[in-house]
N, C-alpha and C positions, 0 to 999 in steps of 0.2 A: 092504646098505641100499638102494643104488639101485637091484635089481631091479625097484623097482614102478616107479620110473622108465623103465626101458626097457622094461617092461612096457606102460606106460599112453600111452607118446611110439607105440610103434607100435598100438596099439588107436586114438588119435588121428589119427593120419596117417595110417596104410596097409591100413586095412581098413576094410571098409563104402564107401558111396557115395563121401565124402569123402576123398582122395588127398592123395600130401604136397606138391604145389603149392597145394592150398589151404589146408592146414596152415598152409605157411610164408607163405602173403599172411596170414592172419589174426594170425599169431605179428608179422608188420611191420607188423600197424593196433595192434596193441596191445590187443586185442580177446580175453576171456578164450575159452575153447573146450573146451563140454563134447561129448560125445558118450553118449548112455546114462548110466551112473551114473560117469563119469570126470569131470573138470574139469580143467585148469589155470588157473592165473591168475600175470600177472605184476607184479611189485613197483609198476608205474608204474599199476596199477587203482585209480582213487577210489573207488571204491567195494568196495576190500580193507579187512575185520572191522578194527575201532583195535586190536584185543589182535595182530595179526600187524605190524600197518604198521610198528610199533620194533624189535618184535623180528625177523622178518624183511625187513625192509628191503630187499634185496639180493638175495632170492630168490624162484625159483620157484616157487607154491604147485602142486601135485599132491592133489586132491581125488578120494575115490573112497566116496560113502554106503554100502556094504558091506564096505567094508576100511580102515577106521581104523587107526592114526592116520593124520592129514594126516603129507603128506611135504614138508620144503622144500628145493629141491636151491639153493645158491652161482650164482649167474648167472653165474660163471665155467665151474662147471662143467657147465652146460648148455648152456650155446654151446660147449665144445667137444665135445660128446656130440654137436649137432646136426650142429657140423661136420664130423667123424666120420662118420655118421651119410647126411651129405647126399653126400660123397664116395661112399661105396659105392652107394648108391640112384639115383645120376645117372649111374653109368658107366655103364650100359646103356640111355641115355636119345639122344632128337634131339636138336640142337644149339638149337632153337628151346626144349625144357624146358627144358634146363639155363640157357638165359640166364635167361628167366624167374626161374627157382629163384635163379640166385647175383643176381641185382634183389632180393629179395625177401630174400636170404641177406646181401646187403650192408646195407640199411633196418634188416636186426633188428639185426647187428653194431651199426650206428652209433644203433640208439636205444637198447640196454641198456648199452652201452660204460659210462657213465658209472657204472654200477651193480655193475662189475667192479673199481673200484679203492676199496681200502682206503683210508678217510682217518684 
């Protein structure tokens, strides 16, 4: 199921002009981010469709106008995919990305955080 996921996370971040330092600054403005016919968006968008905002509340939107359906992944499980994710892709990195990256890896933790617990 989450292959378009990890599909669409590296079309987003690691290919083309745009690199996963800017990924992750734009993923910590909260700022949705398409590229080509990809999209995400996440839960805290004003301006996310009313038919999602209830029923996905809490998740990720994954958008892609030639491969329907939409996908919503748990903002649980997206953060730890990133986190995942950003482990492997920094080990090879100067100590000047990496901070960068974990600034920008810390802002997203603490502003979806609240979107991760069940009430």
């Amino acid at each position: 199921m989450y292959n378009k996921m990890y599909h669409y996370f590296t079309v987003l971040c690691m290919k083309g002009k745009r690199n996963f330092l800017y990924g992750l600054k734009l993923f910590s403005e909260g700022i949705g981010y398409q590229q080509s016919e990809i999209m995400i968006e996440f839960p805290d968008n004003p301006d996310r469709e009313d038919c999602y905002k209830k029923k996905y509340s809490d998740c990720v939107g994954f958008y892609n106008d030639y491969d329907p359906p939409d996908l919503f992944v748990p903002m649980q499980e997206f953060l730890d995919y990133l986190r995942k994710t950003s482990e492997t892709y920094l080990a090879d990195k100067d100590s000047t990305y990496k901070e960068q990256a974990q600034l920008y890896l810390k802002t997203i933790y603490k502003r979806y955080f609240p979107y991760t617990q069940k009430f």
